[in-house]
py3Dmol code that shows the C-alpha trace and the ligand (Angstrom):
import py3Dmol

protein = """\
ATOM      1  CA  UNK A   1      63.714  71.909 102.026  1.00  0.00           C
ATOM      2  CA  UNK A   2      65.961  74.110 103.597  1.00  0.00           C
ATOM      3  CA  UNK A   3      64.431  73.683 107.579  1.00  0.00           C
ATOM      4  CA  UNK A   4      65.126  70.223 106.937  1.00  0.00           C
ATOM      5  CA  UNK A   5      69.069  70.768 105.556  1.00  0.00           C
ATOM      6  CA  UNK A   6      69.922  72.218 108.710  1.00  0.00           C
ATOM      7  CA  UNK A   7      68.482  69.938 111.355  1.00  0.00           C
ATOM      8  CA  UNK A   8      70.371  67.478 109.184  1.00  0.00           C
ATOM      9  CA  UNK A   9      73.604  69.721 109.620  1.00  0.00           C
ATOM     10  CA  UNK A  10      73.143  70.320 113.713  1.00  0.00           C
ATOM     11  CA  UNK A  11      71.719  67.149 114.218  1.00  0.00           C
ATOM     12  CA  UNK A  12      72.571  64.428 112.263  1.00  0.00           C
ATOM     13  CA  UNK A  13      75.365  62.240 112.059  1.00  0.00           C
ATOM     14  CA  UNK A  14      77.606  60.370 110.182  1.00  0.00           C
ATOM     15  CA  UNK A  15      78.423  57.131 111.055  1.00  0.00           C
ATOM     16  CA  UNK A  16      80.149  56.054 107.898  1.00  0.00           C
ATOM     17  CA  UNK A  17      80.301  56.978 104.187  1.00  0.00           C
ATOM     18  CA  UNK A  18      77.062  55.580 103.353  1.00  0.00           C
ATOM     19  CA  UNK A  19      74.842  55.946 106.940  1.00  0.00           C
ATOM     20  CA  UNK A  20      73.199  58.642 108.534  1.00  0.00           C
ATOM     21  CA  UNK A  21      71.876  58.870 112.136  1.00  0.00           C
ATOM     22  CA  UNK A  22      68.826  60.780 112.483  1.00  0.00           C
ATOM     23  CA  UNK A  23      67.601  59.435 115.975  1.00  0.00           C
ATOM     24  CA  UNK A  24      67.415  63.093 116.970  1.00  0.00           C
ATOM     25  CA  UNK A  25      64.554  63.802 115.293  1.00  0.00           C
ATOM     26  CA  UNK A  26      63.248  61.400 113.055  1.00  0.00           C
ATOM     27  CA  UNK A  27      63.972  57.114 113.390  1.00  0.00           C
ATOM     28  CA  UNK A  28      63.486  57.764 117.255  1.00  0.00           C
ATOM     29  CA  UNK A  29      62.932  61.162 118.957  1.00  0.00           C
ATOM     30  CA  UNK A  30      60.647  62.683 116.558  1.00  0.00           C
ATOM     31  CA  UNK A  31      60.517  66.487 115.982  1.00  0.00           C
ATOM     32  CA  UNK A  32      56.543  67.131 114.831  1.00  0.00           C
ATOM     33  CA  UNK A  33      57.237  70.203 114.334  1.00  0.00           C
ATOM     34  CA  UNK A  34      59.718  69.726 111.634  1.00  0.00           C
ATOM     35  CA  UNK A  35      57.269  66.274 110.639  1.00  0.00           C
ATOM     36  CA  UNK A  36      54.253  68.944 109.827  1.00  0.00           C
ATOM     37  CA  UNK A  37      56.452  70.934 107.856  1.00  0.00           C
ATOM     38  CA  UNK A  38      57.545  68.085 105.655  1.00  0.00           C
ATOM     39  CA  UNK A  39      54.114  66.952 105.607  1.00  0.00           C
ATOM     40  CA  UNK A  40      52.763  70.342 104.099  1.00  0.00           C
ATOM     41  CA  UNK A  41      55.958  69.776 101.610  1.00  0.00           C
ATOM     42  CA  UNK A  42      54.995  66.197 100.120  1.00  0.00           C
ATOM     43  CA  UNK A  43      51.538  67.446 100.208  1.00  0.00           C
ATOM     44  CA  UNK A  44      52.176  70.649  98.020  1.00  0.00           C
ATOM     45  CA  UNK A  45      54.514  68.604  95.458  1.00  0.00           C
ATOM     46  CA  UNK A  46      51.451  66.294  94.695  1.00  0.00           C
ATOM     47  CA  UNK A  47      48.437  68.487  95.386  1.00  0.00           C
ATOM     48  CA  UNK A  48      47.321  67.856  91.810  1.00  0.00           C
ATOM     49  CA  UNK A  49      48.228  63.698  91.620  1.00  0.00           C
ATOM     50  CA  UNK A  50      44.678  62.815  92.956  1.00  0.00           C
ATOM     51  CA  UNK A  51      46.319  61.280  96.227  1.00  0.00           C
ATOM     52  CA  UNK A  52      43.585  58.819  97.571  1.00  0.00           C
ATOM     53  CA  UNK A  53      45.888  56.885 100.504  1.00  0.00           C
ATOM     54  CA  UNK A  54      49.813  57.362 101.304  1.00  0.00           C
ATOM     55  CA  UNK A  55      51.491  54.133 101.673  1.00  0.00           C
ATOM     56  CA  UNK A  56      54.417  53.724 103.852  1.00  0.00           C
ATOM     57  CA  UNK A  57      56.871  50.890 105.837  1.00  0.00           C
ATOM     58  CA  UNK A  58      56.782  51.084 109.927  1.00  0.00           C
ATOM     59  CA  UNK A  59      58.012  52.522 111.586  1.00  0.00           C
ATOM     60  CA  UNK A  60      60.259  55.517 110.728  1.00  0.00           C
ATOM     61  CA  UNK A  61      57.639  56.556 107.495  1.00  0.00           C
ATOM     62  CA  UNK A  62      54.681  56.712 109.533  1.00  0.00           C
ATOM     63  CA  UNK A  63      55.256  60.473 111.259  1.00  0.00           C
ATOM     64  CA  UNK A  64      56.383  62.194 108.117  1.00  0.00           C
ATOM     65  CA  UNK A  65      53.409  59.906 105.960  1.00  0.00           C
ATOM     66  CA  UNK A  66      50.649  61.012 108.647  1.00  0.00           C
ATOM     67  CA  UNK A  67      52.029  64.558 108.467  1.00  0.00           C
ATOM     68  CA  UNK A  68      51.083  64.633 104.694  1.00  0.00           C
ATOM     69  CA  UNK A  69      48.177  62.562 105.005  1.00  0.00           C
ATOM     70  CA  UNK A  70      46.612  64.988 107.352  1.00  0.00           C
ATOM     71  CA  UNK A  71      47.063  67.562 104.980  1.00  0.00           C
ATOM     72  CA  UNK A  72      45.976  65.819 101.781  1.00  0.00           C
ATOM     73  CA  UNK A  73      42.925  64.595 104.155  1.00  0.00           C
ATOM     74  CA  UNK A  74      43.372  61.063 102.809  1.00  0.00           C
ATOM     75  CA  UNK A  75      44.348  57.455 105.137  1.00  0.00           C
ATOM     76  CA  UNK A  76      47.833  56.311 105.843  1.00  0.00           C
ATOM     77  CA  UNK A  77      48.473  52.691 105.503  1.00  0.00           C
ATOM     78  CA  UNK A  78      51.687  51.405 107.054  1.00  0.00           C
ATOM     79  CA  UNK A  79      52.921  47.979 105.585  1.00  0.00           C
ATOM     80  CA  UNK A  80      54.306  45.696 109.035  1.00  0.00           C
ATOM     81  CA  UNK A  81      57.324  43.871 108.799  1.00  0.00           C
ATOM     82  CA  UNK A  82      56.362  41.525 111.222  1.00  0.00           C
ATOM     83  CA  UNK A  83      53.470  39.115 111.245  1.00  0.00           C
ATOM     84  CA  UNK A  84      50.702  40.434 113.414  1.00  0.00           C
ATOM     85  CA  UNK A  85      48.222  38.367 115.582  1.00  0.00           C
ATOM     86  CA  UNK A  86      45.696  40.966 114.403  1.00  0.00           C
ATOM     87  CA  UNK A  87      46.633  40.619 110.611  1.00  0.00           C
ATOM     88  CA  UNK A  88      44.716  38.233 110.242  1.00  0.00           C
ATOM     89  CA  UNK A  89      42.910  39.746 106.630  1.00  0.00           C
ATOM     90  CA  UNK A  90      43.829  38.316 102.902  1.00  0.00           C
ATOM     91  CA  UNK A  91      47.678  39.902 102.614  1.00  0.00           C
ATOM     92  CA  UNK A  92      49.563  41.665 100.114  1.00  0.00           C
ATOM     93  CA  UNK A  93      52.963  40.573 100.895  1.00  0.00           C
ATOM     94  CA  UNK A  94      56.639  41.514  99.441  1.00  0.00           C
ATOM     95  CA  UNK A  95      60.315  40.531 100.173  1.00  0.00           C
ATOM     96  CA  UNK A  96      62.231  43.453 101.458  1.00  0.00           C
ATOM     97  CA  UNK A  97      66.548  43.465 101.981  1.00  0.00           C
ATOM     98  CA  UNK A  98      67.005  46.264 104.486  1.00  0.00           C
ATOM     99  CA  UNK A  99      70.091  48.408 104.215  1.00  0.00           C
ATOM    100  CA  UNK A 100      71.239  49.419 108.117  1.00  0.00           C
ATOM    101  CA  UNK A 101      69.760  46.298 109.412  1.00  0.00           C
ATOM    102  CA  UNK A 102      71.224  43.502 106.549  1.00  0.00           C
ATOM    103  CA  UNK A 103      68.338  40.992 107.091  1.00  0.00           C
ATOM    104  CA  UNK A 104      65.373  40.428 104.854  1.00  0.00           C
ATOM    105  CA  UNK A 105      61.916  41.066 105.826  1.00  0.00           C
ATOM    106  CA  UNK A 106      58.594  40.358 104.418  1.00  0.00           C
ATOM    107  CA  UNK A 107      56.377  43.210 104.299  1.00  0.00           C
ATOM    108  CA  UNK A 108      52.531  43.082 104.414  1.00  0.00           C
ATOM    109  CA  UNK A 109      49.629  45.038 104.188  1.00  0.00           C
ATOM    110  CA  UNK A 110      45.726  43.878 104.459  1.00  0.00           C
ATOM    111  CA  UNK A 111      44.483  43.584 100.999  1.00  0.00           C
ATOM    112  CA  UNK A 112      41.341  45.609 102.903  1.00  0.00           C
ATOM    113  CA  UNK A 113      42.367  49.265 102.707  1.00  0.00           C
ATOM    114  CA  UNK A 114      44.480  49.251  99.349  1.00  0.00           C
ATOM    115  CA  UNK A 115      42.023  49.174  96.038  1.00  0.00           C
ATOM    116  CA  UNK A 116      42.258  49.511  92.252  1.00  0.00           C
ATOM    117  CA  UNK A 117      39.888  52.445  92.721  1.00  0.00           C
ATOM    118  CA  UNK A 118      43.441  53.721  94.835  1.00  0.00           C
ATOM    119  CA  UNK A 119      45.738  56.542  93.276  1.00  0.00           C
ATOM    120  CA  UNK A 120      48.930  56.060  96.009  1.00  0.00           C
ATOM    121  CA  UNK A 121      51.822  57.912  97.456  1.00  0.00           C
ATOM    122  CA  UNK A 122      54.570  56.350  98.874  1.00  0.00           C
ATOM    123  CA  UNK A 123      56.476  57.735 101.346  1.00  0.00           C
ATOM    124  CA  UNK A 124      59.368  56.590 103.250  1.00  0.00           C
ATOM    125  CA  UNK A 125      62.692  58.535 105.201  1.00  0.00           C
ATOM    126  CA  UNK A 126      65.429  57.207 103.682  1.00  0.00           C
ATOM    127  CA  UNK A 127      66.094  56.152 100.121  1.00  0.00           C
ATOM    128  CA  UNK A 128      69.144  54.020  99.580  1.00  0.00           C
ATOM    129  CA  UNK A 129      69.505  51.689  97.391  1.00  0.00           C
ATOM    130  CA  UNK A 130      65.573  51.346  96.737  1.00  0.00           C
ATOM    131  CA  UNK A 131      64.669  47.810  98.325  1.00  0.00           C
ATOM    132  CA  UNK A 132      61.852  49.102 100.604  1.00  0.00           C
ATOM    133  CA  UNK A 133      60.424  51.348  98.038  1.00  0.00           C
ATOM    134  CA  UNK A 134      60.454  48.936  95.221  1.00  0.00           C
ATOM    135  CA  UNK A 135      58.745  46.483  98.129  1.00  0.00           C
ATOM    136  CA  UNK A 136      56.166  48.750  98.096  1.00  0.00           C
ATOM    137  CA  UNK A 137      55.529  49.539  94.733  1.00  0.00           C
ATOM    138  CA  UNK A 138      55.600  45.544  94.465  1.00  0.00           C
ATOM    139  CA  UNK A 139      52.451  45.423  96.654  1.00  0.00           C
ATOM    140  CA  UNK A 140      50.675  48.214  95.006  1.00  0.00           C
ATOM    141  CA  UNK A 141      50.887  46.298  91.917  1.00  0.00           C
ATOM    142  CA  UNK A 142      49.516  43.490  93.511  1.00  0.00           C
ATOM    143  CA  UNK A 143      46.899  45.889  94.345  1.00  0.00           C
ATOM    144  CA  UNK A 144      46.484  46.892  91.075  1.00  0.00           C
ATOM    145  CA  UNK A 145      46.207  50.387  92.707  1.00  0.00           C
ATOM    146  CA  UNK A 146      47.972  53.675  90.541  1.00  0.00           C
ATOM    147  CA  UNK A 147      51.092  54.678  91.625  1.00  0.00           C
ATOM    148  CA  UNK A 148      51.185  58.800  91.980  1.00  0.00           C
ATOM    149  CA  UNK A 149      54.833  58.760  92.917  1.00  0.00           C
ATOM    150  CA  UNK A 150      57.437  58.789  95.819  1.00  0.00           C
ATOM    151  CA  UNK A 151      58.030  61.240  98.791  1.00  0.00           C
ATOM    152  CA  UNK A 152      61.203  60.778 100.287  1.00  0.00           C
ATOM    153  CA  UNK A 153      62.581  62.304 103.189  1.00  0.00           C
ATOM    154  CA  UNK A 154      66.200  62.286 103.030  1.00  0.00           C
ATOM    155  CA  UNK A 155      68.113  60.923  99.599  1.00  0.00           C
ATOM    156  CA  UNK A 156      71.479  58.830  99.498  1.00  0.00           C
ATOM    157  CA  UNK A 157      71.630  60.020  95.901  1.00  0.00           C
ATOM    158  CA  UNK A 158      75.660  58.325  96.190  1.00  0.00           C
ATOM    159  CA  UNK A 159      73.872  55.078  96.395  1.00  0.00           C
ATOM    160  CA  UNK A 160      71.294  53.607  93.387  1.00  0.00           C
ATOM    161  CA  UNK A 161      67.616  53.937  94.438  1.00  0.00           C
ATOM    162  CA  UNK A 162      66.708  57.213  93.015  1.00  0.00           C
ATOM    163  CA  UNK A 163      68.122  56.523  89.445  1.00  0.00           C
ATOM    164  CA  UNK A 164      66.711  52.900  90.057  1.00  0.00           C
ATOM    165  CA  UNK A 165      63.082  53.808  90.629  1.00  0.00           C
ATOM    166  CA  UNK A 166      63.177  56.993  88.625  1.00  0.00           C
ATOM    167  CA  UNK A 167      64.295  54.824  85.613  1.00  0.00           C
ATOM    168  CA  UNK A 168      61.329  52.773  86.044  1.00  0.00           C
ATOM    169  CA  UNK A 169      59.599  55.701  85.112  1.00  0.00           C
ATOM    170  CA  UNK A 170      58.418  56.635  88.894  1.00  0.00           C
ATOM    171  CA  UNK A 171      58.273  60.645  90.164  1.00  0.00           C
ATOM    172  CA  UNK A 172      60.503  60.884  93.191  1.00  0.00           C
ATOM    173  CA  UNK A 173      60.332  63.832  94.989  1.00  0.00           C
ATOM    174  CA  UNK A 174      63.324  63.965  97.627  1.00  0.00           C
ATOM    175  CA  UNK A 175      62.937  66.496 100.533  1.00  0.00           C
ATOM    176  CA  UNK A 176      66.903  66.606 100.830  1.00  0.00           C
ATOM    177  CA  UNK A 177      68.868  64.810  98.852  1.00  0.00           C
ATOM    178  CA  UNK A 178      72.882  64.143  99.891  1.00  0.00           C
ATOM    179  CA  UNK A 179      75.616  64.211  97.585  1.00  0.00           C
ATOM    180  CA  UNK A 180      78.373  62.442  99.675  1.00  0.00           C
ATOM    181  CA  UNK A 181      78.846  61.215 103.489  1.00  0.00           C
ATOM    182  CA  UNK A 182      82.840  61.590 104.544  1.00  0.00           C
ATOM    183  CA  UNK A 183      84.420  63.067 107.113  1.00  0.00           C
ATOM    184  CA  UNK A 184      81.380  63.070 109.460  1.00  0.00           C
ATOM    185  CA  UNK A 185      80.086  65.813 106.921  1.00  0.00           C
ATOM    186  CA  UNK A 186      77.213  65.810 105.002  1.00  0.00           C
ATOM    187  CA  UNK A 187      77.282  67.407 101.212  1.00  0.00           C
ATOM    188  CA  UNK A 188      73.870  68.273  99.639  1.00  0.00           C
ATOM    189  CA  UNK A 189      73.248  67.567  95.781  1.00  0.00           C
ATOM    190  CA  UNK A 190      73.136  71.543  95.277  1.00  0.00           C
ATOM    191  CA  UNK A 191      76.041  72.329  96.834  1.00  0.00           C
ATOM    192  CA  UNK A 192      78.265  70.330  94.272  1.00  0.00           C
ATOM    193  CA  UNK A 193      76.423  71.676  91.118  1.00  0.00           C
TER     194      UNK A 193
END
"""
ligand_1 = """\
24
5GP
P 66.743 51.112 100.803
O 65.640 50.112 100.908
O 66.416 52.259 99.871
O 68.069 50.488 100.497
O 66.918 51.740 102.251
C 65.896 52.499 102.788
C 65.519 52.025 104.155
O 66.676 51.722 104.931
C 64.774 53.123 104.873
O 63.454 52.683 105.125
C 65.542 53.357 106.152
O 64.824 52.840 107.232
C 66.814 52.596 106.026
N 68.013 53.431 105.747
C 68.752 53.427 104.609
N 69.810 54.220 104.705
C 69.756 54.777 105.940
C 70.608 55.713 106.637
O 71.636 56.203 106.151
N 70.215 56.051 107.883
C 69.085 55.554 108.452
N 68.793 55.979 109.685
N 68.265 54.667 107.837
C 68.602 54.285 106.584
"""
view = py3Dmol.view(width=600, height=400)
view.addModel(protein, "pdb")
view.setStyle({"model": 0}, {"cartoon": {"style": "trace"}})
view.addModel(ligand_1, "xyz")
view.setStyle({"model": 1}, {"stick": {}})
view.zoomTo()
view.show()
């Protein structure tokens, strides 16, 4: 998604070979403008999957996975890291190792808005090495809810998720995917082929 690519380029940066900073307009100022276009994106690349609820992790998934949700006209369910006074409902739960912040969390969702009778896309921003999206595919089979595929935002493809999750036979569909991190520059997948 080319829109994307270059906020990426202007605005992003590189604090080491394998992390981005996207504060500018994604993990913390968020740019809807740029969130409704990626929205239309995911919801184009899976208009015909039978999308009945997105699933995504707080709180960085939530504006692109309400962007597509709001085109695909179906709920957004955000799984909480953190134990809720108000989740109080039967839980699907799911150990999750998280790259920037190195600490394990356990990820929930109320076992009230995810079904068998569910046909799910997962979104997320970042795809690393694959821990939060294989936490989430853990709860959905808990769920025992279909799994339509994965919307990602922005792809390390340097580091293992996407050949990880793809091998386990999941569609991934990565709004921009980055070939390398060095030198404070950023090298798309396209660019090197
Ligand atoms: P994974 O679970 O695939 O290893 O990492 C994905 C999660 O870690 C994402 O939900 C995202 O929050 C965070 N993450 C991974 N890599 C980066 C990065 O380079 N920059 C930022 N801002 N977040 C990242």
């Amino acid at each position: 998604m080319e829109r994307l690519k270059q906020t990426i380029l202007a605005e992003g940066k590189v604090l080491s070979n394998t992390v981005l900073k996207v504060d500018a307009f994604l993990n913390h100022q968020i740019d809807p403008a740029l969130m409704e276009e990626i929205g239309k994106e995911f919801a184009d690349r899976f208009a015909a999957a039978g999308i009945t609820k997105i699933l995504t992790l707080e709180s960085s998934g939530i504006a692109p996975a309400v962007m597509a949700g709001l085109v695909l006209k179906v709920p957004v369910v955000f799984a909480r890291k953190r134990k809720s006074l108000t989740l109080t409902d039967h839980l699907y739960s799911a150990q999750v190792h998280s790259f920037t912040k190195q600490e394990t969390n356990e990820i929930s969702i109320s076992q009230t808005f995810i079904t068998q009778d569910d046909t799910v896309l997962i979104i997320d921003d970042f795809l690393a090495n694959g821990q939060a999206v294989f936490g989430l595919i853990d709860i959905l089979k808990q769920a025992k809810a279909t799994i339509a595929g994965i919307g990602i935002v922005i792809e390390k493809s340097f580091q293992d998720g996407g050949k990880s999750i793809r091998n386990a036979g999941y569609r991934v569909e990565s709004l921009a995917r980055i070939a390398h991190l060095s030198d404070g520059n950023v090298t798309f997948l396209e660019e090197e082929n």
